[in-house]
C-alpha positions in Angstrom: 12.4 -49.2 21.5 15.3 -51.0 23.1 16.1 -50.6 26.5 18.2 -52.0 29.2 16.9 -53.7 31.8 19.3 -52.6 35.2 20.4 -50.1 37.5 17.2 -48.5 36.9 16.8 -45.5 39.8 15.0 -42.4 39.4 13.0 -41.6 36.6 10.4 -44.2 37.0 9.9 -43.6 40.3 9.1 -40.3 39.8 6.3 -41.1 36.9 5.0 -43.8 39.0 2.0 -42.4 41.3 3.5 -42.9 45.0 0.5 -44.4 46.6 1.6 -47.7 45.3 0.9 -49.3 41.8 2.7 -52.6 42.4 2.0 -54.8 39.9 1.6 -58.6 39.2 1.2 -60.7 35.9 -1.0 -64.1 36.4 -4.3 -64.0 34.2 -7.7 -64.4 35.3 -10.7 -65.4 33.7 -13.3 -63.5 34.5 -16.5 -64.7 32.1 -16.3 -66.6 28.9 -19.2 -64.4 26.8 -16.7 -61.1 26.8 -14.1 -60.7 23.8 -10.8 -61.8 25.4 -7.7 -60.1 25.4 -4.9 -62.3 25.6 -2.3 -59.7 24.5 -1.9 -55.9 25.6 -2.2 -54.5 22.1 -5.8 -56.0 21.7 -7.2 -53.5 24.4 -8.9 -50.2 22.8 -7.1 -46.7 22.2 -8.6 -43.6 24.3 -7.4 -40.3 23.8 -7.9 -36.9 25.7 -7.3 -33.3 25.5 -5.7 -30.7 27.3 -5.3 -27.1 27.3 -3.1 -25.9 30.0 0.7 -26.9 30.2 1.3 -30.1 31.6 2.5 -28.6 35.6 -0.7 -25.9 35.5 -3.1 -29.2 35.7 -2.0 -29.1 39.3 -2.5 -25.3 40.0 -6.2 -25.1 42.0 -7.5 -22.8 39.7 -7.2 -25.6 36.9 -8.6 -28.1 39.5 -11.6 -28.3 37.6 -9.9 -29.7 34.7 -7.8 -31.9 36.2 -10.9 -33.6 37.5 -12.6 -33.5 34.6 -9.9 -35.3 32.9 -9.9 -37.9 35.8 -13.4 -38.7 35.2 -12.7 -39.4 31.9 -10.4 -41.5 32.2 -12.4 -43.5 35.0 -15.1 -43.6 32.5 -13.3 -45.5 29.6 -11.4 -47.5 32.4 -15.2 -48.9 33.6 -15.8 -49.5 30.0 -13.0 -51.7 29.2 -13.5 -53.5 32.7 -17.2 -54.3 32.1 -16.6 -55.0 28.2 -13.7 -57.3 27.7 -12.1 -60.3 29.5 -8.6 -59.4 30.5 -6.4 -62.3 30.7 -3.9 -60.6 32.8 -3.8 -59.3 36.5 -1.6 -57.3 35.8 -3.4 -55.0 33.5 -6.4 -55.3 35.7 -4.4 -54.1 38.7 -3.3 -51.1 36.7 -7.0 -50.1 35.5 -8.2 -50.6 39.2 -5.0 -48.3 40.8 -6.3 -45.8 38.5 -10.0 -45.8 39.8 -8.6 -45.5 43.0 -6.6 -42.1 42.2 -9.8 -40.8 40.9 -11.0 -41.7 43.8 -8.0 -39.9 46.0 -8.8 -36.9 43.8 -12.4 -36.7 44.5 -11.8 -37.2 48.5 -13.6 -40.4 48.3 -11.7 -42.1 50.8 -13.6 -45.6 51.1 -13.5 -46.1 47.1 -10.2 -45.4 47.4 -9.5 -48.4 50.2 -12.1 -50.5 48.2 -9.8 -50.6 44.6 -6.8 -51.0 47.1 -8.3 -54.6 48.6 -9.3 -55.3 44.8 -5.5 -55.0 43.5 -4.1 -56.7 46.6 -6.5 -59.7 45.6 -4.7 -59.9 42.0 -1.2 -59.5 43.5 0.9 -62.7 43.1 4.3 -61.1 45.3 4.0 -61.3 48.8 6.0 -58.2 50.0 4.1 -56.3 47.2 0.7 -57.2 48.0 1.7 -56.0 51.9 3.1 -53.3 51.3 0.7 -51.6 48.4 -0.7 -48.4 49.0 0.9 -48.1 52.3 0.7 -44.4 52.3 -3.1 -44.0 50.9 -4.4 -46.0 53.1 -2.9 -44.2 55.7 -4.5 -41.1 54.6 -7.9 -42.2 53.7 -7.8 -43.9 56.8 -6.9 -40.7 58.7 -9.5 -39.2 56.6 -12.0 -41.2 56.9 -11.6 -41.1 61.5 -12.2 -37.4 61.0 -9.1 -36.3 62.2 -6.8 -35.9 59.3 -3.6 -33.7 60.7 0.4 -34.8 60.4 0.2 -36.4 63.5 -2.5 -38.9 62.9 -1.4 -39.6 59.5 1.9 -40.6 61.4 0.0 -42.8 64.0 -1.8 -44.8 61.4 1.1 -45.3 58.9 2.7 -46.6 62.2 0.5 -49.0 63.2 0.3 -50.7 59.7 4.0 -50.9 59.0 4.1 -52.2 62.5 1.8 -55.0 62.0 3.6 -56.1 58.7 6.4 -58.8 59.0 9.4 -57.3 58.2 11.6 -60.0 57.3 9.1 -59.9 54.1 8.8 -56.5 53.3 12.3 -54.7 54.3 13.4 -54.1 51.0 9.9 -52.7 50.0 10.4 -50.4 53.1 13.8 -49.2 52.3 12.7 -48.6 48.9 9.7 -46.4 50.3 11.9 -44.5 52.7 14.2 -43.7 49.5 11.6 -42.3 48.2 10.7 -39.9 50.8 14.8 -38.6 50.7 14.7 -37.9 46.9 11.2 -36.5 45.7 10.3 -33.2 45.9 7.8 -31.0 43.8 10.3 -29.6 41.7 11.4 -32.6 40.8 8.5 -34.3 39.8 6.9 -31.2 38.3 10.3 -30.9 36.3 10.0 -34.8 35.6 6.1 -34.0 34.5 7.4 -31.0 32.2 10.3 -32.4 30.9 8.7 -36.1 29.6 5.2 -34.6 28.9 4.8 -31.1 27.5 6.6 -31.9 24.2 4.3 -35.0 23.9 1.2 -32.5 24.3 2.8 -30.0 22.6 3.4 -31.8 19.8 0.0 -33.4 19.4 -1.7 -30.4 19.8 -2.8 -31.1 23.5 -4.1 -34.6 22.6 -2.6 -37.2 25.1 -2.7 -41.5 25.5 -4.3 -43.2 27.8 -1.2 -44.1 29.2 0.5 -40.1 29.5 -3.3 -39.5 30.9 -3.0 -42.0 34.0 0.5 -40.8 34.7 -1.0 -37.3 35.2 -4.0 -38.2 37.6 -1.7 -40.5 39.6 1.2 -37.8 39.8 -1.7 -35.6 41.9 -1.7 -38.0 45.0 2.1 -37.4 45.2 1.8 -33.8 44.9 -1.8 -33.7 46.9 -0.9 -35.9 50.2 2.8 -37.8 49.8 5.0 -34.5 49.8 3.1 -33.2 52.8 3.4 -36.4 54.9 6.6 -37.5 53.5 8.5 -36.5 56.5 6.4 -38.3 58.6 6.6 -41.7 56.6 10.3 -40.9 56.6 10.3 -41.1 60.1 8.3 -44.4 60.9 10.5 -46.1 58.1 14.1 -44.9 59.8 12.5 -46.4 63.1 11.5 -49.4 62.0 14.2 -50.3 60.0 16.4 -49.0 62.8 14.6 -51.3 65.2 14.8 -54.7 63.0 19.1 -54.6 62.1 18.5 -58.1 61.0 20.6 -59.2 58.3 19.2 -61.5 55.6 21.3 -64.7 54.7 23.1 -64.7 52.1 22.7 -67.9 49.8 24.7 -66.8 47.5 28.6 -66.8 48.3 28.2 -70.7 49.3 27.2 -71.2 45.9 29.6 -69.4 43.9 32.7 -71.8 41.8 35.6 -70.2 41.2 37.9 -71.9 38.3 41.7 -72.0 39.0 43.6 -70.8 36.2 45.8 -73.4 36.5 43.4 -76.4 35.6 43.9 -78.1 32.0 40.5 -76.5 30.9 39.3 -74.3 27.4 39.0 -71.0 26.6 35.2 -70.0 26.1 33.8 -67.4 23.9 31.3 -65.1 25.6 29.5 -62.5 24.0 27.7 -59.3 25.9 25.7 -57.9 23.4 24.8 -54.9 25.3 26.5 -51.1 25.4 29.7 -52.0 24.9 32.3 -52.3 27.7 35.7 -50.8 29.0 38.3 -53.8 26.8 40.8 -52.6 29.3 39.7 -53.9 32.2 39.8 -57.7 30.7 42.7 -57.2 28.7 44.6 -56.9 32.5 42.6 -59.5 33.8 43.3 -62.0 30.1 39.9 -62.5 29.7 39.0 -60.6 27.0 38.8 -62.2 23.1 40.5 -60.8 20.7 40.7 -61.1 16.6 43.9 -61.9 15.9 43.2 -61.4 12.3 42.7 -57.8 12.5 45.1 -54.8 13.0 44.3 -52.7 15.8 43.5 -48.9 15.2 44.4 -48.8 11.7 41.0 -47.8 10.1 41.4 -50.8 7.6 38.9 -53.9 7.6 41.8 -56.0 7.4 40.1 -59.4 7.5 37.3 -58.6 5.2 34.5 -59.5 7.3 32.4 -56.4 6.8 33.8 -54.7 9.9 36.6 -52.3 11.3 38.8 -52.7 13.6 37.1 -55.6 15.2 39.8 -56.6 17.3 38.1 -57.2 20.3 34.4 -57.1 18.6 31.9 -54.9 17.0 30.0 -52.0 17.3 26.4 -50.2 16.6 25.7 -46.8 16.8 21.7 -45.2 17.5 21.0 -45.5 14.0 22.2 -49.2 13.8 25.3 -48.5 11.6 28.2 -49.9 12.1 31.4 -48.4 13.8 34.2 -48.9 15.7 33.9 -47.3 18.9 33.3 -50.4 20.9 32.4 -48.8 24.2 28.8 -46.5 24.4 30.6 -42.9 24.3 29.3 -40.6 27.0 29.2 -37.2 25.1 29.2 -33.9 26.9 27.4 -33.0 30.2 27.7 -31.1 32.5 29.1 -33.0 35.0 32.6 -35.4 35.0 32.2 -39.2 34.6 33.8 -39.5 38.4 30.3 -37.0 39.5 28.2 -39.2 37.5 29.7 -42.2 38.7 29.2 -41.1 42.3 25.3 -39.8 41.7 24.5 -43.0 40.5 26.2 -45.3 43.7 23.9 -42.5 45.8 20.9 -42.7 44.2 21.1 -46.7 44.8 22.1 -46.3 48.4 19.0 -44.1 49.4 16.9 -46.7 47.5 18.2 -49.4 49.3 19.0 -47.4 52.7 22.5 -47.1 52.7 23.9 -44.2 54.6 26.8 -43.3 53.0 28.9 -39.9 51.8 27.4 -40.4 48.2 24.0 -40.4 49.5 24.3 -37.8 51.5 26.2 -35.5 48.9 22.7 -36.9 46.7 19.7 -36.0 48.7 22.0 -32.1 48.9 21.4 -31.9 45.4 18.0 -33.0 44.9 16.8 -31.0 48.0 18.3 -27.8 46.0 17.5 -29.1 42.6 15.8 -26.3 40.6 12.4 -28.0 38.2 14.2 -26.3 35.0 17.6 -28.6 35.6 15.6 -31.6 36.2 15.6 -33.2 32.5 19.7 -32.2 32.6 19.8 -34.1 35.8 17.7 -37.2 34.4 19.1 -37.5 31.4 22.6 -37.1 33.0 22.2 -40.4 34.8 20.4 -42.0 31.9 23.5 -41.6 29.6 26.0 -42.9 32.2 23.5 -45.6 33.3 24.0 -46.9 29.5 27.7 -45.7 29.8 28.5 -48.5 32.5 25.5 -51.1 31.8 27.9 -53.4 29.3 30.9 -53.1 31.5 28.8 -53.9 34.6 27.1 -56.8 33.5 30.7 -58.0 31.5 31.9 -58.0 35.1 29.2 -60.4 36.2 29.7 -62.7 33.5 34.0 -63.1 33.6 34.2 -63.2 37.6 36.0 -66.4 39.2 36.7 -67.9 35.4 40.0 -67.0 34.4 39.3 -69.1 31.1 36.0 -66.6 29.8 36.6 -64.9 26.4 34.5 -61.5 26.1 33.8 -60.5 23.0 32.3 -57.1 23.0 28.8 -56.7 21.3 27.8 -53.0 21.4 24.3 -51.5 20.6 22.9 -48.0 21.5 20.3 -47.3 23.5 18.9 -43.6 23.6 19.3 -41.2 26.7 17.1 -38.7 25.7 13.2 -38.2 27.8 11.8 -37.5 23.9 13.1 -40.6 22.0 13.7 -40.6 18.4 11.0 -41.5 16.3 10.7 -44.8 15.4 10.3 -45.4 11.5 10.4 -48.2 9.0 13.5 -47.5 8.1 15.4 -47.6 11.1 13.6 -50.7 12.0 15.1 -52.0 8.8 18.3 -51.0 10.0 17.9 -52.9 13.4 16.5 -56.1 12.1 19.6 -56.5 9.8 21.6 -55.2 12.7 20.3 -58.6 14.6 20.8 -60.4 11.7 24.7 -59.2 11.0 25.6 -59.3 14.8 24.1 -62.8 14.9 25.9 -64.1 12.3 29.4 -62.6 13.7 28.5 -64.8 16.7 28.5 -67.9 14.6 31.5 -67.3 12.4 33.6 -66.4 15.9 33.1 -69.5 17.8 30.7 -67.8 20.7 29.1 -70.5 23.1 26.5 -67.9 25.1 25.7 -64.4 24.5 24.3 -62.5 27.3 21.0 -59.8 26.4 20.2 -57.9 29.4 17.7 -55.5 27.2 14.7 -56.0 25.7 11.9 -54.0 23.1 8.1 -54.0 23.3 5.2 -52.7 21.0 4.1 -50.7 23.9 7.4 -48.8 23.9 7.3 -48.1 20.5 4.0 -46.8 20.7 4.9 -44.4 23.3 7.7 -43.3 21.0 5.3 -42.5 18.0 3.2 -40.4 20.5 5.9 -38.6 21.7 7.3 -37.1 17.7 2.9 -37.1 16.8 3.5 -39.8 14.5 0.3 -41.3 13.2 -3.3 -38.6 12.7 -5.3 -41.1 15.1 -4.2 -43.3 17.9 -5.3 -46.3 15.9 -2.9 -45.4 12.9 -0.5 -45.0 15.6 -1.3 -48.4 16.7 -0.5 -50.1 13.7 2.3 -48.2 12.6 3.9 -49.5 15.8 2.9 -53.2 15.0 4.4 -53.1 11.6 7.6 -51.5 13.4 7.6 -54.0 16.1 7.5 -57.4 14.0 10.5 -56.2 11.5 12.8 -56.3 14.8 10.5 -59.1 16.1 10.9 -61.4 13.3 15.0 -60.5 12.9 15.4 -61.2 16.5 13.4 -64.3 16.3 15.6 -65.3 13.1 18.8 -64.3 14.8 18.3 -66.9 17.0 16.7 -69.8 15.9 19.5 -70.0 13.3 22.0 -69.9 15.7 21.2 -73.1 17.1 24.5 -74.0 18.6 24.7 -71.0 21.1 22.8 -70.4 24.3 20.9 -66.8 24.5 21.1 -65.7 28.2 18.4 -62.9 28.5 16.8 -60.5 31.6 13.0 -60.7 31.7 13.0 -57.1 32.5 12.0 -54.4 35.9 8.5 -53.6 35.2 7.0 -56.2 37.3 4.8 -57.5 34.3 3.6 -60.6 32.1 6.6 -60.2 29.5 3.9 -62.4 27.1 0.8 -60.1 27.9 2.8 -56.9 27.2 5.2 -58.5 24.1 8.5 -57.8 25.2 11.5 -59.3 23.6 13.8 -61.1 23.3 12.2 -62.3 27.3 9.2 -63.4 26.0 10.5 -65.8 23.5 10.1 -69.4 23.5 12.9 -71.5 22.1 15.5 -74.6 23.2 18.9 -72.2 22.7 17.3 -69.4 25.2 17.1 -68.8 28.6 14.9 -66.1 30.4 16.2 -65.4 34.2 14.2 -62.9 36.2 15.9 -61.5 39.6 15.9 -62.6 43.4 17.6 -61.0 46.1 21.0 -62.1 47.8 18.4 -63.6 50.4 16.7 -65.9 47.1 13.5 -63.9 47.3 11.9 -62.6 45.0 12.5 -58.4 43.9 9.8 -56.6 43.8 11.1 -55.5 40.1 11.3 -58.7 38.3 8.5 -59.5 35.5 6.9 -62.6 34.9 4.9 -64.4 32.5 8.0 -66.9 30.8 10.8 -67.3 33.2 13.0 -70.2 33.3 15.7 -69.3 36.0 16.2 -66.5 38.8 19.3 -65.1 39.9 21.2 -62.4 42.4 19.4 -58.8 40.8 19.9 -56.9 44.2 23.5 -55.1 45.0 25.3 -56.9 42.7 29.0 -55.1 42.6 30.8 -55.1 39.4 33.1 -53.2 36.8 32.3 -49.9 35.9 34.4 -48.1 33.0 37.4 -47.0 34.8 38.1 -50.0 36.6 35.7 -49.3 40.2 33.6 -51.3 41.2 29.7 -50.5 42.7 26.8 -52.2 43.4 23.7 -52.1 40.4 20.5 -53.6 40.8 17.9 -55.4 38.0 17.8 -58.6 36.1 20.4 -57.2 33.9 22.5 -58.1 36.5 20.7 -61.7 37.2 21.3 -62.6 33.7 24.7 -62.5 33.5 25.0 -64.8 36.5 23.3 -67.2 34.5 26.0 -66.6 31.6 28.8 -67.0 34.1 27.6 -70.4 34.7 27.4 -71.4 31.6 31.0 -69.7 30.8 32.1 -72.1 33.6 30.6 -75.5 32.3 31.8 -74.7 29.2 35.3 -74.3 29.9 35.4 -77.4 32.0 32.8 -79.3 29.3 33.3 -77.8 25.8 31.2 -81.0 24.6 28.3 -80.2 25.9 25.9 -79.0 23.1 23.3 -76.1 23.9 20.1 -78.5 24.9 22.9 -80.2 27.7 24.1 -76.9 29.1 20.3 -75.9 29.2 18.9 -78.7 31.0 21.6 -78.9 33.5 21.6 -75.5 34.5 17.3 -75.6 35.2 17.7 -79.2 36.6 20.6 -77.7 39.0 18.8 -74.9 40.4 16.6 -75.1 43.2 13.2 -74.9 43.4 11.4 -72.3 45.9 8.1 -71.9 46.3 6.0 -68.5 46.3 3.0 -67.6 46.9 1.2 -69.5 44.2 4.5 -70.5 41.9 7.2 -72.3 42.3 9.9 -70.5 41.2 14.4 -72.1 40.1 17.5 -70.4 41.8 20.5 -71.3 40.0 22.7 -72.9 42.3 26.2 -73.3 40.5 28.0 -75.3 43.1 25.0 -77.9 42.5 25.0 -77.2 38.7 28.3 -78.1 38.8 28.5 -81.4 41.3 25.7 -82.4 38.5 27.9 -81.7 35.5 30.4 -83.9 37.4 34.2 -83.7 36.8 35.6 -83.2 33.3 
């Protein structure tokens, strides 16, 4: 399934389980005698059954069962552990976060601590591996002194976010505090019921592995977060309060702006994403248009295969092709301005930004009945892929007055159930890739900007979710032979178009894009770049996956366009990506000569190195990128 990869807010946090499962992506070798994995899709399937609606798990009469189910789950997670060598941290991490919420569940407080020091060890991000499990340690801890009450549990979450450095982990801490403004049980519970019971229900109460986890971790949350969530919310406001320290920003000194009165050319740029709002370029001349075609007349007037292409093309959900350029936002019940507004709140809470739309936010969700809650996420999910392609359009045009957009819309779903995946629509997409592609080449585009990506696990998910497949291992491989027609189209689509730079985001899931398969991030070839995100400080989000990165940009607050002409702030390496794009827009227009291989190897050798941890990690730095290009 193809998804974007920014301004991700809610939904994930509230399928996440609370007590921290940050993530990391370098492999380790733990025995050469064990079969290896070296890809995600090698690991076993493991199913289980349930027999009580997805929310009753948590009632205390069901206890029994949702403990039973925990244990089973330990059970196959041990297995997998002690049988096969899993060449990826990440993964590991995972498998040990979920030991450790069978271990919350069963009051065993030290186990608990004890799978906490284990994933620290295999975390690669500094501010993660700090910060993780913040608020189950605090309560095992609390536990574990005999004394567990609110106001311990407040004593000991102090003195742990006290002794971390804050410098490192403020955006981590803002995050958490977000958290604590926006979750409630209703919410989650509706978040549970509304992504969940049709899966079980569906299946006839048989669930993945992966739906499985999500439901033992959900019962830390709703066993010990909720209650002490006031508590952490008030350590976080102090300490945040207490350390107004604003981090540089590297950025602005490195921005180029192009006059528009330089002897320079016009560069084509493409956004293949969800489409974007043409009239916000057309009043700033930087959006390409088809001179060739007639606007609005229903009439494919330069025989190209398309209508009404005057400033690009389109895709609808099914791949077809039509006209409507920009991802239509359909019917909800709220206005595009409300939607617009919920979606600059949500962001400020996350990142601790006390403003009216925030406040009107945390109003709603505080009152927010568990039967509105799919309404409410699929409300932002829709105008989430509403904005994306405008957003990130923005990113790529600003400060070069000589940038031709060319629109490139495909559609991404909205709904918590996605459609079933099937051969035929994944015939559909790979020509889709193919067609869209080769529009690129016949319209002179120089970079094209991706800032989405697919992966086998996602279509996996999507099977489950319509009980596609009678086992999970039929399942399995009806998702591989889904996955490589896309794969092998995508792959195709740009490998022959050798004379255009793919700009790509490596994705938010804080993962080894190679491990888990995603594409297009994943890819290795001389016309792509993969750019994962920093913050406006250059360090790294806690967001960003890893595994095959070849640049890092600005993913944090990044204002831009929305449909309508405002501008807010998004976050996510679709929004990196694009600044990668920009700069290439830019050398372009000053050095059309340059072919792809010259605009890639300038832009890597012009960024700056940083190390991390145990990487080393390039910021673009266009002013430098630039001075290296040297004058035209």
């Amino acid at each position: 399934m193809i998804k974007k990869k920014g301004a991700v807010l809610l939904t994930g946090l509230l399928l996440a389980s609370v007590n921290g499962l940050a993530l990391s992506s370098s492999a380790s070798a733990q025995g050469s005698e064990r079969p290896v994995i070296e890809v995600r899709d090698d690991l076993p399937r493991h199913s289980y059954t349930i027999d009580v609606p997805v929310t009753a798990l948590y009632d205390e009469e069901n206890r029994d069962k949702l403990l039973a189910l925990a244990r089973q789950i330990a059970a196959d997670t041990n297995a997998d552990l002690s049988t096969y060598d899993i060449q990826d941290d990440n993964t590991v991490q995972q498998f040990y976060g979920l030991l450790g919420s069978v271990a919350l569940l069963e009051s065993d407080w030290q186990t608990y601590l004890d799978y906490l020091e284990k994933r620290k060890a295999l975390e690669s991000k500094e501010a993660n591996r700090l910060t993780m499990g913040l608020a189950g340690s605090a309560v095992a801890q609390t536990e574990l002194n005999g004394s567990p009450s609110e106001e311990a549990f407040a004593e000991t979450f102090q003195n742990m976010v006290t002794a971390l450095p804050y410098k490192t982990v403020e955006a981590n801490l803002k995050s958490l505090k977000g958290r604590t403004e926006i979750l409630s049980r209703a919410l989650l519970m509706g978040s549970l019921e509304s992504n969940y019971q049709p899966v079980v229900d569906r299946n006839g109460g048989e669930i993945s592995y992966d739906i499985a986890s999500s439901l033992v971790g959900a019962s830390f949350t709703l066993d010990h977060f909720l209650d002490v969530s006031d508590a952490i919310n008030t350590v976080l406001s102090y300490t945040i309060a207490s350390n107004q320290v604003e981090k540089t920003d590297i950025w602005s000194a490195r921005q180029v702006v192009l006059d528009a009165s330089e002897a320079v050319s016009p560069v084509v740029l493409a956004v293949w994403d969800s489409g974007m709002d043409t009239e916000i370029f057309r009043k700033t001349g930087q959006l390409w248009t088809n001179e060739k075609e007639i606007p609005d007349n229903g009439i494919d007037d330069d025989d190209n295969g398309y209508v009404d292409d005057v400033h690009g093309i389109a895709y609808d959900l099914d791949a077809n092709k039509t006209p409507d350029i920009l991802y239509p936002i359909g019917d909800f019940p709220q206005d595009e301005n409300e939607l617009q507004l919920l979606i600059k709140g949500m962001g400020d809470i996350q990142f601790n930004v006390d403003s009216e739309e925030a406040t009107a936010v945390r109003q709603q969700l505080a009152s927010l009945p568990q039967d509105d809650v799919q309404e409410f996420l699929e409300s932002l999910s829709i105008y989430g892929n509403y904005s994306h392609g405008t957003h990130v359009a923005g990113i790529a045009a600003e400060g070069n007055p000589f940038a031709q957009l060319l629109v490139t819309r495909m559609t991404y779903g909205h709904e918590t159930i996605p459609e079933r995946p099937t051969l035929a629509a994944a015939h559909r997409g790979a020509a889709m890739f193919l067609e869209t592609a080769e529009y690129f080449r016949e319209q002179g585009v120089r970079v094209v900007n991706m800032s989405w990506g697919g992966s086998l696990r996602g279509i996996e998910a999507a099977l489950e979710a319509n009980a596609a497949g009678e086992t999970p291992e039929e399942r399995k491989a009806i998702a591989r032979e889904i996955f490589e027609i896309g794969d092998r189209a995508l792959r195709k689509a740009i490998s022959e178009s050798d004379n255009i730079l793919f700009v790509t985001s490596s994705g938010n899931s804080d993962n080894d894009v190679r491990f888990d398969e995603f594409y297009p991030s994943s890819y290795e070839y001389p016309n792509l770049l993969t750019v994962g995100a920093v913050d406006s400080a250059g360090d790294e989000t806690s967001f960003t996956s890893l595994g095959k990165v070849d640049v890092y940009g600005n993913g944090y607050e990044v204002e831009s366009y929305v449909p309508g002409g405002n501008r807010i702030p998004y976050n996510g390496t679709s929004m990196a990506s694009p600044q990668v794009m920009n700069l290439a827009g830019k050398l372009l227009a000053l050095h059309p000569e340059l072919t792809v291989e010259e605009l890639k190897t300038v832009i890597i050798e012009g960024a700056e190195e940083k190390d991390i941890s145990t990487r080393t990690i390039r910021l673009i730095n266009p002013k430098r990128t630039m001075e290296l290009a040297g004058k035209p």
